[in-house]
C-alpha positions as CSV (number, residue, x, y, z in Angstrom):
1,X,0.0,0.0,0.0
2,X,1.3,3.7,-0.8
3,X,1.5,6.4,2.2
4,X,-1.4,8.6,1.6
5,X,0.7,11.6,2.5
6,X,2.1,12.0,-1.1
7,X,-1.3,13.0,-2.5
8,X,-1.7,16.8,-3.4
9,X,-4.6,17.7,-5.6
10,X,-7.6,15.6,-6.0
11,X,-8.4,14.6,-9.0
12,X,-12.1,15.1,-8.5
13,X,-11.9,18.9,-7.2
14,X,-13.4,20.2,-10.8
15,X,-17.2,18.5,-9.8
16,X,-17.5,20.4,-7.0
17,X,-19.3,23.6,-7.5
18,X,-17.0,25.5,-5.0
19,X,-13.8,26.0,-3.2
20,X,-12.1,22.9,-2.3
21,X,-8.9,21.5,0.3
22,X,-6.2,21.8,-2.2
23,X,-4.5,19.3,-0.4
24,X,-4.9,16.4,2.3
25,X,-3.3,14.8,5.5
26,X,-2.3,11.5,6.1
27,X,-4.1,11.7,9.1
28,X,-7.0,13.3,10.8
29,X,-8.5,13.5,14.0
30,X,-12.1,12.1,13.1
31,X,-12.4,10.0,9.7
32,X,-16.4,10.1,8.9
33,X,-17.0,7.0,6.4
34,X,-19.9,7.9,4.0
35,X,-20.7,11.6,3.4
36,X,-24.7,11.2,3.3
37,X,-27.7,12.2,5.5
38,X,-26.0,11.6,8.5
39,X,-22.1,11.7,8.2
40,X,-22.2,15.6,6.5
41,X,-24.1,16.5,9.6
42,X,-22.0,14.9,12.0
43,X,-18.6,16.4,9.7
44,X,-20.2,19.6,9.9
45,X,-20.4,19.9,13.4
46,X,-17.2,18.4,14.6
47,X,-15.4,20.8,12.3
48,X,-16.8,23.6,13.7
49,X,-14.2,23.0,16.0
50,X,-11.0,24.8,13.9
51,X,-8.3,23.1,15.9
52,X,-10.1,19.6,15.0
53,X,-9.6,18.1,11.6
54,X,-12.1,16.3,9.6
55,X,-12.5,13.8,6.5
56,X,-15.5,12.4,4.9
57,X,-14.6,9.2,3.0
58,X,-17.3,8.7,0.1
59,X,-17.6,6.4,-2.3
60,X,-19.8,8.5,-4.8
61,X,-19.2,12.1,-6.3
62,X,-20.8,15.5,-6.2
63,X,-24.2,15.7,-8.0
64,X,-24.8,19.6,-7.2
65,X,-25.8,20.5,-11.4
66,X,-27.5,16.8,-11.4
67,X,-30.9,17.2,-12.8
68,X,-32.1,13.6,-11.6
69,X,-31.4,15.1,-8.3
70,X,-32.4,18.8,-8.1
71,X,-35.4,18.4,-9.8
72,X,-38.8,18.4,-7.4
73,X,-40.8,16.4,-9.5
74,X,-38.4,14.1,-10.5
75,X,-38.7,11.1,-7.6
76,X,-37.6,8.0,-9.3
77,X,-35.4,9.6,-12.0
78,X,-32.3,8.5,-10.4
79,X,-32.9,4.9,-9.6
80,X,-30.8,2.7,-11.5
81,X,-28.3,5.0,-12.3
82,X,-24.8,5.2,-11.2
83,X,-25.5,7.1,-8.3
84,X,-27.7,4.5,-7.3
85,X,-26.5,1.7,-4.9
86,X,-29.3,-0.1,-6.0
87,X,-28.5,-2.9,-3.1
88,X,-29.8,-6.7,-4.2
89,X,-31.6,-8.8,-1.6
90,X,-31.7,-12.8,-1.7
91,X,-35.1,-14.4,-3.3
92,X,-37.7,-13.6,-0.3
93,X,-39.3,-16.4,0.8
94,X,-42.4,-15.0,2.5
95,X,-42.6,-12.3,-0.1
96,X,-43.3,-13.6,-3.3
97,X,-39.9,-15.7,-3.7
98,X,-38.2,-12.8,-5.7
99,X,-35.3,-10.5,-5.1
100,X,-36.4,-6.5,-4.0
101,X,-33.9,-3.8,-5.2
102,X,-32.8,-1.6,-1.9
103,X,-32.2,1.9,-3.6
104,X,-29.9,3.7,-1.6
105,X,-27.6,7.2,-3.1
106,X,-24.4,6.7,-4.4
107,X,-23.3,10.8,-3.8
108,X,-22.4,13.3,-1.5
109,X,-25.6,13.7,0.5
110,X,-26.4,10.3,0.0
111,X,-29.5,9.0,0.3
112,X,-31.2,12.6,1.3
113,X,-29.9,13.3,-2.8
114,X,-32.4,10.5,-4.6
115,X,-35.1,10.1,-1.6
116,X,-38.9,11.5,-1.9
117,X,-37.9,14.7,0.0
118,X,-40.5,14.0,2.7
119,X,-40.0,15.9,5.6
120,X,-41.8,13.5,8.2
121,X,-40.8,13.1,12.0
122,X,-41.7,9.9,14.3
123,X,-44.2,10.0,16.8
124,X,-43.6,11.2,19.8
125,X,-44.2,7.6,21.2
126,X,-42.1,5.6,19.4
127,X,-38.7,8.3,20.2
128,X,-40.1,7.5,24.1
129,X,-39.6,3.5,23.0
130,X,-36.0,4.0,22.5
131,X,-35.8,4.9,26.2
132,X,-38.0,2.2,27.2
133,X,-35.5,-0.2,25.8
134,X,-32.7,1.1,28.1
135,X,-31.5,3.8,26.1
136,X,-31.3,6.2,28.7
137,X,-31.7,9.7,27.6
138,X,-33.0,8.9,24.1
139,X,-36.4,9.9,24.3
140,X,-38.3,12.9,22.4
141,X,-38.1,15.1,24.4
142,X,-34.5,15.3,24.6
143,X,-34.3,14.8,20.6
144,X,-37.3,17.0,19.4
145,X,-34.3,20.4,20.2
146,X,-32.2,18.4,17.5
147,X,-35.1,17.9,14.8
148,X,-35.5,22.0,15.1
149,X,-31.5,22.5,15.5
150,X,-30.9,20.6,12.1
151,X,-34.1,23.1,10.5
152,X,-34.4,26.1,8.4
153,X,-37.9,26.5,8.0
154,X,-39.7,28.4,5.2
155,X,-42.8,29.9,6.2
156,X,-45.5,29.3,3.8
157,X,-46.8,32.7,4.2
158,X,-43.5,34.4,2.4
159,X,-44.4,32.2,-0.8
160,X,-47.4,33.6,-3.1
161,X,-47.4,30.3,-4.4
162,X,-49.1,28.5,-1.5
163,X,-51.6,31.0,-1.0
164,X,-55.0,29.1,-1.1
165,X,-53.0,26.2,-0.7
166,X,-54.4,24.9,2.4
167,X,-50.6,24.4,4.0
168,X,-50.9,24.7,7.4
169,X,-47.8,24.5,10.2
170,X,-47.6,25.2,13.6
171,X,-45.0,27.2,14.6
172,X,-43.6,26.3,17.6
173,X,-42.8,22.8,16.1
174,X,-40.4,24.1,13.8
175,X,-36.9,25.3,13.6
176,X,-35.7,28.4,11.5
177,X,-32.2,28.7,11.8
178,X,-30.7,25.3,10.8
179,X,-29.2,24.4,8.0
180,X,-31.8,22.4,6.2
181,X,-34.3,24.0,4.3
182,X,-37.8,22.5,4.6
183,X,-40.8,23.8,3.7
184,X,-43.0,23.0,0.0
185,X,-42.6,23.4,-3.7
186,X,-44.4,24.9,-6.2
187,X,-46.3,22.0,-6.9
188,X,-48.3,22.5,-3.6
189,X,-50.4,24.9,-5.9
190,X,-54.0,23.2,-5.9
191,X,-57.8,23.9,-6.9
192,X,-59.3,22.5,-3.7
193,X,-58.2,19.0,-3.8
194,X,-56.7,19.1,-0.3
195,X,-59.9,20.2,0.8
196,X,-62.0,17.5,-0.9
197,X,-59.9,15.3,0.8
198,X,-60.1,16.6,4.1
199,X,-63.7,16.3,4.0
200,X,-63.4,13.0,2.5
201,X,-61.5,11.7,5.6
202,X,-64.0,13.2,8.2
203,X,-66.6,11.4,6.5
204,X,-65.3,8.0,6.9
205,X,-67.3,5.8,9.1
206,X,-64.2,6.0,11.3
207,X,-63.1,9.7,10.5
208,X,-59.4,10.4,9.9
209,X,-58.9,14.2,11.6
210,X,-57.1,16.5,9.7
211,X,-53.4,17.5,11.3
212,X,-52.4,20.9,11.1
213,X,-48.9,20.2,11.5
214,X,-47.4,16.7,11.4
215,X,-44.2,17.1,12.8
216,X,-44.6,18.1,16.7
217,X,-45.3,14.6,17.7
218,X,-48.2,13.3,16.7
219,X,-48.6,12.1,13.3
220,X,-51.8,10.7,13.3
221,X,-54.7,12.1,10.4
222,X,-54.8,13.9,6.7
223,X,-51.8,16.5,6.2
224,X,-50.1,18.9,3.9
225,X,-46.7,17.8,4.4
226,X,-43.7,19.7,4.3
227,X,-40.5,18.5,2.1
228,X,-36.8,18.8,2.0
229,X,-36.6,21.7,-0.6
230,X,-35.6,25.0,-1.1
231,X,-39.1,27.1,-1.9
232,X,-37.7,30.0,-3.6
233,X,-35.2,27.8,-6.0
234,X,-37.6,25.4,-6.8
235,X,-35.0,22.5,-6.2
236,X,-33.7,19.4,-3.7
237,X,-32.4,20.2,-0.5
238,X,-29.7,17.5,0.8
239,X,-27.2,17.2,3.2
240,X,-24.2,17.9,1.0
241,X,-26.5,21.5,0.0
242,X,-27.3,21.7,3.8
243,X,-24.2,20.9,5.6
244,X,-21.2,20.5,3.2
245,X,-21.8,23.2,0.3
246,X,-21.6,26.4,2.7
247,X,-19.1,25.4,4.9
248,X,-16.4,23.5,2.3
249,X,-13.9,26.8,2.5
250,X,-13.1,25.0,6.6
251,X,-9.6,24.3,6.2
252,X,-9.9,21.6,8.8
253,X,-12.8,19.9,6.9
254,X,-11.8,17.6,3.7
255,X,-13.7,15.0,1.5
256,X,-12.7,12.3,-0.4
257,X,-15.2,11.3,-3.3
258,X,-14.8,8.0,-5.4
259,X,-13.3,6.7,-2.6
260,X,-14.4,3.0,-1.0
261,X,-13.7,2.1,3.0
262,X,-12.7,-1.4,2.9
263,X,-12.2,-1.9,6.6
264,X,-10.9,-0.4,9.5
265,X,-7.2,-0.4,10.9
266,X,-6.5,-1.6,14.8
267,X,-3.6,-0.5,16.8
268,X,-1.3,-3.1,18.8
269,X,-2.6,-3.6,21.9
270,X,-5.9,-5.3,24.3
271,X,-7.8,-2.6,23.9
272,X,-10.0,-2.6,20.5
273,X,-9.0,1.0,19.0
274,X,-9.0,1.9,15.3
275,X,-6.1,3.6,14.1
276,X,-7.4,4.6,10.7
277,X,-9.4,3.0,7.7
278,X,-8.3,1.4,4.7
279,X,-9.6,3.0,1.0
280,X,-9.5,1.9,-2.2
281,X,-9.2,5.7,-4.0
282,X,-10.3,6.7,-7.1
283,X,-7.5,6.0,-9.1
284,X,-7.4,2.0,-7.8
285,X,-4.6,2.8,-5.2
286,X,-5.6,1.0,-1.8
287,X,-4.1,3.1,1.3
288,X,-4.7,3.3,4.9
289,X,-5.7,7.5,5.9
290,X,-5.1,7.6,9.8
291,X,-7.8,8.3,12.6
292,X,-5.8,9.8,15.3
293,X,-9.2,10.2,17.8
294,X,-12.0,8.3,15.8
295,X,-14.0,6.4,13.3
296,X,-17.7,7.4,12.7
297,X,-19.5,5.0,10.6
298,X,-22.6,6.8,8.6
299,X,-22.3,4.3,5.7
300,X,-25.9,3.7,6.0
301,X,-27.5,0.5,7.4
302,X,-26.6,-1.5,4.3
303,X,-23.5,-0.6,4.7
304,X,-21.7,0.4,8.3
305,X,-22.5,-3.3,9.5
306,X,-21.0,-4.7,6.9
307,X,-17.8,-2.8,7.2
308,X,-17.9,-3.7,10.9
309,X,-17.7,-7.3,9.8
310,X,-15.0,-6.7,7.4
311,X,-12.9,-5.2,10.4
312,X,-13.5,-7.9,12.2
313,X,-16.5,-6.7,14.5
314,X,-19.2,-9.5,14.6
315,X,-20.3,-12.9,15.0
316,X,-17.1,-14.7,15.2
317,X,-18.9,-17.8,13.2
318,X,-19.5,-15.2,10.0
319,X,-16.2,-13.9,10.6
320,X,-14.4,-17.3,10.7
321,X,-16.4,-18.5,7.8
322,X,-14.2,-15.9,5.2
323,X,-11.0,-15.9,7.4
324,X,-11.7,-12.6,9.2
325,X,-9.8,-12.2,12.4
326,X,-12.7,-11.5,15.4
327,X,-11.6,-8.3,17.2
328,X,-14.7,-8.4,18.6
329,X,-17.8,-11.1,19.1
330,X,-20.7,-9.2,18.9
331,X,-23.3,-11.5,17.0
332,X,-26.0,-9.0,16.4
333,X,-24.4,-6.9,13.6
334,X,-26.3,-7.2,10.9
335,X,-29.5,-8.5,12.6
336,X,-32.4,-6.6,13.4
337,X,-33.0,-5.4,9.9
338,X,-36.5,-3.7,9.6
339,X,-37.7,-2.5,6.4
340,X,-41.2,-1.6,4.9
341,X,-43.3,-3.1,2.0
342,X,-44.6,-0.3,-0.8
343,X,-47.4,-0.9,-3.1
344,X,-50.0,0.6,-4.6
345,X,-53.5,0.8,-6.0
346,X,-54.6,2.9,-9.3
347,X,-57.4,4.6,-9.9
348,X,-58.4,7.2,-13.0
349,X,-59.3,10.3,-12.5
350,X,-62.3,11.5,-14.0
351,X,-60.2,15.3,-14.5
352,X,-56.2,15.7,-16.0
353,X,-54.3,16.8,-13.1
354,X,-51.4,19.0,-14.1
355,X,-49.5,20.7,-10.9
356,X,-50.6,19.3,-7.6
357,X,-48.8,17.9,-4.9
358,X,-49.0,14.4,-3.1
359,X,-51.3,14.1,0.0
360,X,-50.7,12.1,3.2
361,X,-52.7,10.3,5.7
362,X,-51.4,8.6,8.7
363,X,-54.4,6.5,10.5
364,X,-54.2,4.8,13.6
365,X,-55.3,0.6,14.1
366,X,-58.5,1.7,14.7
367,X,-59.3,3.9,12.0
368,X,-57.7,0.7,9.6
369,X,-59.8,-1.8,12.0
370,X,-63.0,0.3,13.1
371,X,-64.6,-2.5,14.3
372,X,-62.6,-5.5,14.6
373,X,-59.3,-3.8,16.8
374,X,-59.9,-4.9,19.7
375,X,-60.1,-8.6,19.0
376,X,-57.1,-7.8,16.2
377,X,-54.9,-7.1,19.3
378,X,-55.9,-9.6,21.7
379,X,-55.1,-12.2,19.1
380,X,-52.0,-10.3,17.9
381,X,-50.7,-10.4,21.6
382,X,-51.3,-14.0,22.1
383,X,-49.1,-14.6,18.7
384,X,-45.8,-12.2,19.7
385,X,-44.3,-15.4,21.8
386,X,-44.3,-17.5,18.1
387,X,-43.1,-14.5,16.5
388,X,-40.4,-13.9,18.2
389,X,-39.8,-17.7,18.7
390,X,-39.8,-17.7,14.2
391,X,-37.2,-14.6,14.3
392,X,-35.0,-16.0,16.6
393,X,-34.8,-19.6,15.2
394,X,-34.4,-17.8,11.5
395,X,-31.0,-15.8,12.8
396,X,-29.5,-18.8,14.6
397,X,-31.0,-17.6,18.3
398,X,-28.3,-14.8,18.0
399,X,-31.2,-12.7,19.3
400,X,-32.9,-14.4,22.2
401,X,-37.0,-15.1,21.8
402,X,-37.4,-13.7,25.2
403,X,-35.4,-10.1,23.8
404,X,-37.2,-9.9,21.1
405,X,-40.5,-10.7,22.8
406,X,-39.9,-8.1,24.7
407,X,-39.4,-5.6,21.8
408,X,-42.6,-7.0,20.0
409,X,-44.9,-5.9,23.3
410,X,-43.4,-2.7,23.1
411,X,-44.5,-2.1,19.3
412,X,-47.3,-3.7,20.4
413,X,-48.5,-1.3,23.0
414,X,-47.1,1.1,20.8
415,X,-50.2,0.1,18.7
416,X,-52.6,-0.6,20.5
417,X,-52.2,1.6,23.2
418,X,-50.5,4.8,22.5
419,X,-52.4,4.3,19.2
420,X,-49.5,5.8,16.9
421,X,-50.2,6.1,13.3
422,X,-49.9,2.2,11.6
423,X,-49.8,3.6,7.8
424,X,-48.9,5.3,5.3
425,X,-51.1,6.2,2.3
426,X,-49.6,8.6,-0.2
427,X,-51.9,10.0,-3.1
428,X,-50.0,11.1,-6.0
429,X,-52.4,12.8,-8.7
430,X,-50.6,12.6,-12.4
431,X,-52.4,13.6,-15.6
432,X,-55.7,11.8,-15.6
433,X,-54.6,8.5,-12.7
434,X,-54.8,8.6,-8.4
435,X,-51.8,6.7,-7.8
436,X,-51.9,5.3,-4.5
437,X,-48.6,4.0,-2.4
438,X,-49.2,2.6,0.9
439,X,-47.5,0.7,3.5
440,X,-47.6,-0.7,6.9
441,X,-45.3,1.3,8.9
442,X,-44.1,-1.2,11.9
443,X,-44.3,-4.4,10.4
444,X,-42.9,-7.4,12.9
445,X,-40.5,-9.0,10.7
446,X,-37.2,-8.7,11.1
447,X,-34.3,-9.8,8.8
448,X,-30.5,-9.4,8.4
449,X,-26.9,-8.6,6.5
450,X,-24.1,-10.0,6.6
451,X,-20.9,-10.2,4.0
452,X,-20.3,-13.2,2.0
453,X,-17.1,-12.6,1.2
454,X,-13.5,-11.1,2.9
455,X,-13.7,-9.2,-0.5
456,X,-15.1,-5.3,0.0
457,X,-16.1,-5.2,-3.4
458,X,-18.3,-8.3,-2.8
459,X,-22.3,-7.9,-2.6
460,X,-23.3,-8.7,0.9
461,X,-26.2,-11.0,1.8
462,X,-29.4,-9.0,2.2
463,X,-32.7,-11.0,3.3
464,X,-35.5,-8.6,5.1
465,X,-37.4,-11.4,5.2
466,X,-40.9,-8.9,3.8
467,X,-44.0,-10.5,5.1
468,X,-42.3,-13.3,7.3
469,X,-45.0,-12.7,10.3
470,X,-48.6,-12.5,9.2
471,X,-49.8,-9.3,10.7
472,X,-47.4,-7.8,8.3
473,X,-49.6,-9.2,5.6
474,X,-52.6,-8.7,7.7
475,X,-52.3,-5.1,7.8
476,X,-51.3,-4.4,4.2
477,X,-54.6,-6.4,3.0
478,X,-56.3,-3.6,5.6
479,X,-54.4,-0.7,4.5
480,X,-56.0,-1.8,0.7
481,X,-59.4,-1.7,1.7
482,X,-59.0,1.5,3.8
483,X,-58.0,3.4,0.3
484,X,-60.8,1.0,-1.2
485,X,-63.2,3.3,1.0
486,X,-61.4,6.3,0.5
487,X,-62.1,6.2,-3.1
488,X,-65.5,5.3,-2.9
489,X,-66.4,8.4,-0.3
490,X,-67.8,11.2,-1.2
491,X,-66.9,13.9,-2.1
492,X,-63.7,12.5,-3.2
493,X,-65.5,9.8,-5.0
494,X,-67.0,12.4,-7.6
495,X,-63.9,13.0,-8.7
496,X,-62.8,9.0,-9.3
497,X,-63.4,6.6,-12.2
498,X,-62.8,3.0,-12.2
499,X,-59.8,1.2,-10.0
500,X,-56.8,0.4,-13.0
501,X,-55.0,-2.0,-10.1
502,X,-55.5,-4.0,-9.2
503,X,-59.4,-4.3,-10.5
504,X,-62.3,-5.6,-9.0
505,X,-62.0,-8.5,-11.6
506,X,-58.3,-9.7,-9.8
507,X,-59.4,-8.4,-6.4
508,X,-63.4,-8.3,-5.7
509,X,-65.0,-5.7,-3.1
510,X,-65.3,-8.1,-0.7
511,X,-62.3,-10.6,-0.9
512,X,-61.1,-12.0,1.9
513,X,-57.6,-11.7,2.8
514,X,-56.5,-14.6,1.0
515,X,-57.1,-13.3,-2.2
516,X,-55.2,-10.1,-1.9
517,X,-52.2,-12.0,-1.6
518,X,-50.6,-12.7,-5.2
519,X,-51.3,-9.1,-5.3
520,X,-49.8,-7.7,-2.7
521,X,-46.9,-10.1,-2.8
522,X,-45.9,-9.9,-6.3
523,X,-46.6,-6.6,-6.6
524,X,-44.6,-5.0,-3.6
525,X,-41.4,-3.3,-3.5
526,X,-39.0,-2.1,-0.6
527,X,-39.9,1.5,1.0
528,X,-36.1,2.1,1.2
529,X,-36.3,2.7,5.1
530,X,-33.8,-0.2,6.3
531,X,-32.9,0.2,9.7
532,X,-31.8,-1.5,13.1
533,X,-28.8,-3.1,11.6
534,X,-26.2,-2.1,14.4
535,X,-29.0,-1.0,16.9
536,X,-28.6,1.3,19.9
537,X,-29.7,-1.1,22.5
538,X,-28.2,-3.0,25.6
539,X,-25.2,-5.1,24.9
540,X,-27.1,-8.2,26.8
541,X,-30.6,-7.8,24.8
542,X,-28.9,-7.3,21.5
543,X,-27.3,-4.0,21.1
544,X,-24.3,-3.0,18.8
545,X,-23.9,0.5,19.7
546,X,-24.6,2.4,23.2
547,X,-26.3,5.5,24.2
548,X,-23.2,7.3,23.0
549,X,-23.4,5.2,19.7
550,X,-20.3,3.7,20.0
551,X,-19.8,0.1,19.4
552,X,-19.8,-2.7,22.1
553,X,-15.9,-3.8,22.5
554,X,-14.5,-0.5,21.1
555,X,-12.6,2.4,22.2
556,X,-13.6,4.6,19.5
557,X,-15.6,3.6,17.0
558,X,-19.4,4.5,16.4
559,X,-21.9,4.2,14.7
560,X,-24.0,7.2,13.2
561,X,-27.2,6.3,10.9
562,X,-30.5,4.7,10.3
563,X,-28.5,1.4,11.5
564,X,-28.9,2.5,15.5
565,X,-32.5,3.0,15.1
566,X,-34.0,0.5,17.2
567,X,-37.5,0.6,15.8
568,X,-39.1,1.4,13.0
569,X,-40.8,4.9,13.0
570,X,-43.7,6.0,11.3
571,X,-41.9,9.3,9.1
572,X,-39.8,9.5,6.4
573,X,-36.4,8.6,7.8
574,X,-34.4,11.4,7.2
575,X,-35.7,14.0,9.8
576,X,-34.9,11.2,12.3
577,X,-31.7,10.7,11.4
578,X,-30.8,14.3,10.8
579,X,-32.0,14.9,14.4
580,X,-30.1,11.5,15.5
581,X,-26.7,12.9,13.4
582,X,-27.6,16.4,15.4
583,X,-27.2,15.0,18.7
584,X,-24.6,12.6,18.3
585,X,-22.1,15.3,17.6
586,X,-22.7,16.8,20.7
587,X,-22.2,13.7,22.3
588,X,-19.0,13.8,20.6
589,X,-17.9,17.3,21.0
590,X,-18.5,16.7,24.8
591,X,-15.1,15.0,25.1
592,X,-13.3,17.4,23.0
């Protein structure tokens, strides 16, 4: 391997839109591996500190002038493409026996660059959960100052454009001097079809209430939602435009792009402390850059356990398997993966739409289940001893039954008892079709990653296992019938022609569960919102990382991104883990 002191100029400077280092180290004081939603946030902060030196490692490059990425309206334009990850699971067994494509971004910014924009924060509930679980001083009230810190909101009143809009916002949920823009595009212009839709809810038989603002806690009901943009430009916020962008001119804050972590680097010694991380630069030259404090891995949850198995941080009998030294047996990387199942229902539109926005509703079991919920969670409860039983025989009993039993009766309640919201249903008006995406936000199953190879460069072995428990199932085939009504209720119903997909000829009005299935299963795709898969938990009951997010067995090393999430949450991801990435460099910056 050649020293990396010898470089000078980088060969990528020229796609970054800006002033960049003209020159590197051959060590730094914090090495951040992956320069996406989390690690630019967590860079940022740290190098606010000028006496503290910085490097992002990222395998991607800079898409600031990339059209598949600024552009509002363009959701889906840059899947497939090389900034893509476009991750590969296994054949799933419970879901329809074929692979799912995990799309995750390739860039600086990463995923925050190719995601839906969505600016949706958890319920205040399931932040409390964290807690609950032994994370002592995780909880929402301690992170909901974070969520605000990581904001720049734009107040819909400054843009003509929203005027009649029906946006509303409360302000005292919102923060207005952070970095990240949020607020709505101009495609939030409408003719009343928020309000036709907000009447349509309230006259369900079990009415969803309309939510002036869902992002102070409680998610639940029919909301304008607010997006990750910037309202006068018309264009994509991300983390790189947020955090990296503005602040690039820090002398003490450097990124490498096109460049892959292949592991980490260990000193001599008992104690387990990296020294630095091996790369694989652009150019095909394989050096080691130096970590003189610590390593932060924000490589994403399909990613950060993986390179903790590569460096020899997991279960010793994956490790042995490929020849990896264990520097530390901790079996639970890589487990815990949670993700979501997408799909969606058609109708046509009896008008061409040509500029409105998506709508969101978050309902609650009981507004899925009006009249059966009760008797759905009695028998539920009775069934989370075999569930966690079928998870923990499926991973080897690497997580105990009685852990994960545990976890179960806490989503559970979560439920059933602080009644958060249990779906998502998106309506996306195009040209003259309603297309519906949905999806059950805390599904049961769990699955895992793990590498298959000592090889970097090697595909890791993704199985989510989608649909494994059958209230998974259960609650999609409700979810389906829920927009079934929807459609069919005035005065949103005036406005609907026939269902495209699937049709009452492949799915009647009143099929039973059963018949919803090669539907649902064939047709579903990944939501894109892995996490869990180096969880902030106790060691004993499964944990990878601690309150401070640094990993079990190490001196230095953490872990910052979706990965620590213990539990699913019912937003979009990224406000979570931009609040997550907030606080966690404070944690840091404490022992500065």
């Amino acid at each position: 391997m050649r020293s990396f002191a010898g470089l000078a100029l980088l060969p990528f400077a020229a796609a970054i839109p800006a002033r960049v280092a003209q020159n590197t180290q051959s060590s730094y004081d914090y090495i951040v591996v992956g320069g996406g939603t989390a690690g630019l946030v967590v860079a940022n902060r740290l190098s606010e500190h000028q006496n503290t030196s910085v490097l992002v490692i990222e395998a991607g490059g800079s898409v600031y002038n990339n059209t598949n990425v600024t552009d509002t309206t363009g959701y889906g334009n840059a899947f497939g493409t090389t900034i893509d990850w476009a991750y590969q699971t296994v054949d799933q067994e419970y879901g329809g026996g074929s692979p799912q494509t995990l799309r995750a971004g390739k860039a600086l910014g990463g995923t925050s660059t190719i995601n839906g924009m969505v600016y949706a924060r958890a319920q205040d509930a399931q932040i409390d959960a964290w807690e609950a679980i032994g994370n002592k001083g995780w909880n929402w009230e301690t992170l909901f100052p974070y969520f605000k810190k990581s904001e720049g909101f734009q107040v819909p009143s400054d843009y003509s454009f929203l005027q009649g809009s029906g946006v509303t916002y409360d302000p005292a949920a919102h923060g207005y001097e952070g970095p990240l823009k949020v607020g709505w595009p101009p495609a939030e212009e409408n003719d009343g079809h928020a309000q036709t839709l907000n009447k349509t809810y309230q006259s369900l038989d079990f009415p969803v209430p309309y939510n002036q603002d869902l992002n102070g806690g409680d998610m639940v009901g029919f909301s304008l939602f607010p997006m990750t943009v910037d309202s006068k430009l018309n264009i994509r916020e991300d983390a790189a435009r947020a955090y990296y962008y503005p602040y690039q001119s820090r002398k003490n804050l450097h990124v490498l792009l096109h460049t892959h972590a292949n592991s980490l680097t260990w000193k001599d010694g008992e104690d387990v402390t990296a020294d630095g991380v091996e790369v694989t630069l652009a150019n095909g030259t394989t050096t080691v850059i130096r970590a003189n404090r610590e390593v932060i891995l924000s490589a994403g949850s399909l990613k950060s356990p993986v390179l903790l198995e590569l460096s020899g941080i997991g279960n010793k009998a994956i490790l042995s398997k490929y020849g990896i030294k264990t520097k530390v047996d901790l079996p639970t990387v890589g487990e815990n993966l949670q993700d979501q199942m997408n799909n969606a229902i058609e109708y046509n539109s009896k008008k061409n739409h040509t500029q409105l926005p998506d709508f969101i509703s978050y309902p609650t079991i009981s507004q899925l289940f009006p009249n059966t919920s009760s008797q759905i969670g009695a028998r539920l409860y009775k069934q989370l001893p075999s569930y966690a039983a079928k998870v923990a025989s499926a991973n080897g009993n690497v997580t105990k039954a009685s852990d994960l039993e545990r976890f179960f009766r806490i989503q559970w309640s979560l439920i059933f008892k602080s009644k958060i919201p249990v779906a998502e249903v998106l309506i996306e008006p195009s040209g003259d079709i309603f297309d519906t995406e949905y999806w059950s936000l805390v599904p049961f199953s769990r699955g895992n990653i793990h590498i298959s190879s000592a090889d970097p460069t090697a595909a890791a072995t993704i199985d989510p296992k989608y649909f494994m428990l059958d209230f998974d199932f259960e609650s999609q085939v409700q979810v389906s019938r829920f927009i079934r009504e929807l459609y069919s209720t005035k005065p949103f119903a005036d406005q609907v022609g026939v269902e495209i997909s699937p049709g009452l000829s492949t799915v009647a009005a009143d099929a039973v569960d059963g018949a919803w299935s090669d539907f649902l299963k064939s047709g579903y795709r990944s939501n894109f919102h892995p996490i869990s898969t180096a969880a902030m938990m106790p060691k004993e009951i499964g944990g990878v990382v601690d309150t401070s997010l640094k990993v079990y067995g190490t001196s230095n090393v953490r872990v910052v991104d979706a990965s620590v999430l213990p539990f699913q949450v019912c937003g979009h991801l990224q406000s979570t883990i931009y609040a997550v990435a907030e606080r966690a460099a404070d944690i840091i910056k404490a022992g500065i």
